[in-house]
C-alpha positions as CSV (number, residue, x, y, z in Angstrom):
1,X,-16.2,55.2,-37.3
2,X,-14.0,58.1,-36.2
3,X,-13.1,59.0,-39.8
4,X,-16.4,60.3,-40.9
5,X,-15.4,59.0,-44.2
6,X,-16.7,55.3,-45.3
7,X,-13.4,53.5,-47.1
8,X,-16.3,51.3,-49.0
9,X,-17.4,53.7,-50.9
10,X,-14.5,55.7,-52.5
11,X,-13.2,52.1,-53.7
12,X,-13.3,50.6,-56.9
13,X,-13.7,46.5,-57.0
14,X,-11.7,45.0,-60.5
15,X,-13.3,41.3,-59.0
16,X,-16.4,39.9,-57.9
17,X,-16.8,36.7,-56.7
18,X,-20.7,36.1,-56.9
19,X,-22.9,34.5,-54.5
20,X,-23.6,31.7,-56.6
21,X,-19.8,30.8,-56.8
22,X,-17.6,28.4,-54.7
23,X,-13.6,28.6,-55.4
24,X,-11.5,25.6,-53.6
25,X,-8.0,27.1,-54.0
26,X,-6.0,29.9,-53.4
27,X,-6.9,33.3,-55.1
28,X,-4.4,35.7,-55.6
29,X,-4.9,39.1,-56.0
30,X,-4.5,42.7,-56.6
31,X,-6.6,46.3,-57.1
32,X,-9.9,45.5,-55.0
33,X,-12.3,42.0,-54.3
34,X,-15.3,41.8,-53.6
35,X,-16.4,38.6,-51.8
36,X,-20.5,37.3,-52.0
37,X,-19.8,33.9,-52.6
38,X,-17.9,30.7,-50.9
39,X,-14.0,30.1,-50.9
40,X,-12.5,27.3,-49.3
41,X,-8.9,29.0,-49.4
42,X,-6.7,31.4,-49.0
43,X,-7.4,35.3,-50.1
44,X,-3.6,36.5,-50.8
45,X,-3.5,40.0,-52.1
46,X,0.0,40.9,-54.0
47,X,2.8,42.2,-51.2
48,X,2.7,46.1,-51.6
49,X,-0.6,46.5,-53.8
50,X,-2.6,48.7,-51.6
51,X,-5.5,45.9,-52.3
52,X,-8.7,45.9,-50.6
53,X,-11.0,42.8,-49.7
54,X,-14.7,43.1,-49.1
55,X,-16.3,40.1,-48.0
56,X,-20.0,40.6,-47.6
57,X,-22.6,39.2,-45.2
58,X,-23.7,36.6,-48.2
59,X,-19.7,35.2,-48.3
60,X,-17.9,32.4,-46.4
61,X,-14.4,32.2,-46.3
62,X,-12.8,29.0,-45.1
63,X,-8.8,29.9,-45.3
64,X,-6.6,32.9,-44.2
65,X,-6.6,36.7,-45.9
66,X,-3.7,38.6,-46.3
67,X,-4.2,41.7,-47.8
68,X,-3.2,45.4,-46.3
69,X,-7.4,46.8,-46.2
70,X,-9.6,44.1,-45.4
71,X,-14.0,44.5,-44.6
72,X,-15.4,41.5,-43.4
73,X,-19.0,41.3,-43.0
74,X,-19.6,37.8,-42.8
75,X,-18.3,34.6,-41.7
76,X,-14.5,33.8,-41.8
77,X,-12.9,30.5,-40.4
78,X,-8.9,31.7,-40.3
79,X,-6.6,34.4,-39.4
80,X,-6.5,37.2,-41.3
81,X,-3.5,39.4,-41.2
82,X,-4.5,43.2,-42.3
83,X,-1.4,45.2,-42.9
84,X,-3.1,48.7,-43.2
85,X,-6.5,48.6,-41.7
86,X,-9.3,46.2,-40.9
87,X,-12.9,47.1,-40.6
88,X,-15.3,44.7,-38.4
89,X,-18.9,44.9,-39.6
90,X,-22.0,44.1,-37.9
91,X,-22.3,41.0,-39.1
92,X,-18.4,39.6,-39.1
93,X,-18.1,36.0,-37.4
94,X,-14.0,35.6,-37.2
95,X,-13.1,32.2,-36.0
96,X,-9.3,32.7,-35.9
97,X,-6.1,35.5,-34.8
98,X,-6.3,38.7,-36.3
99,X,-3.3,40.6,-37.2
100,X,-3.8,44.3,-37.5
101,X,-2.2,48.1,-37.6
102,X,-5.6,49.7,-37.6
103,X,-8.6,48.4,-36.8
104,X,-12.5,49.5,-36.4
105,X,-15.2,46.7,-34.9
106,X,-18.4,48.0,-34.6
107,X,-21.3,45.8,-32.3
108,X,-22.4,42.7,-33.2
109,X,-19.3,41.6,-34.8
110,X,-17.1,38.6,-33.3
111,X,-14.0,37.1,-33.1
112,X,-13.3,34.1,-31.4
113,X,-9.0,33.7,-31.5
114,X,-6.8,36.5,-30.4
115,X,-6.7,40.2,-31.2
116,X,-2.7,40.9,-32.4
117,X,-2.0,44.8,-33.1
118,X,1.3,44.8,-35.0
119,X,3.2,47.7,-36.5
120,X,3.2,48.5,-40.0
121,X,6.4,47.1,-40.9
122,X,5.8,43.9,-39.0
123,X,2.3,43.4,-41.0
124,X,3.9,43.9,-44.3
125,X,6.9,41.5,-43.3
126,X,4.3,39.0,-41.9
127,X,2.4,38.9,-45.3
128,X,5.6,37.5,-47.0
129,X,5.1,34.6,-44.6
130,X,4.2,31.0,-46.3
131,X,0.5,30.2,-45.6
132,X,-1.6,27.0,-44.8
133,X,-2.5,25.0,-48.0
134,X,-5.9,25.5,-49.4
135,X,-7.3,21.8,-49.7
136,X,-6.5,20.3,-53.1
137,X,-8.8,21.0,-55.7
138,X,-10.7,19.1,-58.3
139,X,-10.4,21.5,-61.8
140,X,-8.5,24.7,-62.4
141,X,-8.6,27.3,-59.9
142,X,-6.9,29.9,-61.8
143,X,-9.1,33.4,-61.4
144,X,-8.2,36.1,-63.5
């Protein structure tokens, strides 16, 4: 918004979840993940890993995300704790807190919890924090 320089599109995504994929589990994660399909659990990016997390207007994410650069685009029942930055898209729906140094929101996105702004050292010491479970799963969730 006031950068003049879109953090989307200078980043390189090592994982895509596709829109015709549902996860029930906890994915871990590091480098950058890009979001179109469902997960009913927590996004938890590795603890100093610069990781970014896209999730697009096609994705649902039923869990927390902890990552230091998150875009969200879509739907998102959970906190999410953003240790460097969060972006806000036009279509975000955020039922949940959001934890955040830096943050842009543009109009027509939502959140219905609270707004926390946090300093850096707080996010990062926040993220080392145990999270909800992710309901138990039926096979392997494992994602590589």
């Amino acid at each position: 918004m006031f950068s003049g320089k879109d953090k989307s599109s200078n980043t390189h995504y090592d994982t895509l979840i596709s829109s015709k994929t549902e996860i029930e589990g906890n994915v871990r994660f590091s480098g950058g993940l890009h979001v179109d399909g469902v997960i009913k659990g927590n996004l938890l990016a590795e603890v100093g890993s610069g990781a970014v997390v896209r999730i697009s207007d096609q994705a649902r994410v039923e869990g927390e995300i902890r990552a230091p650069n998150i875009i969200v685009n879509g739907p998102v029942e959970g906190d999410i704790h953003a240790g460097e930055y969060i972006e806000l898209a036009k279509h975000a729906q955020i039922t949940g807190d959001v934890y955040y140094s830096m943050m842009e929101m543009v109009l027509g996105a939502s959140v219905n919890g609270q707004l926390h702004h946090v300093t850096a050292s707080k996010a990062v010491s926040k993220t080392d924090k145990p999270v909800k479970k992710a309901p138990a799963a039926k096979e392997t969730d494992k994602v590589d």
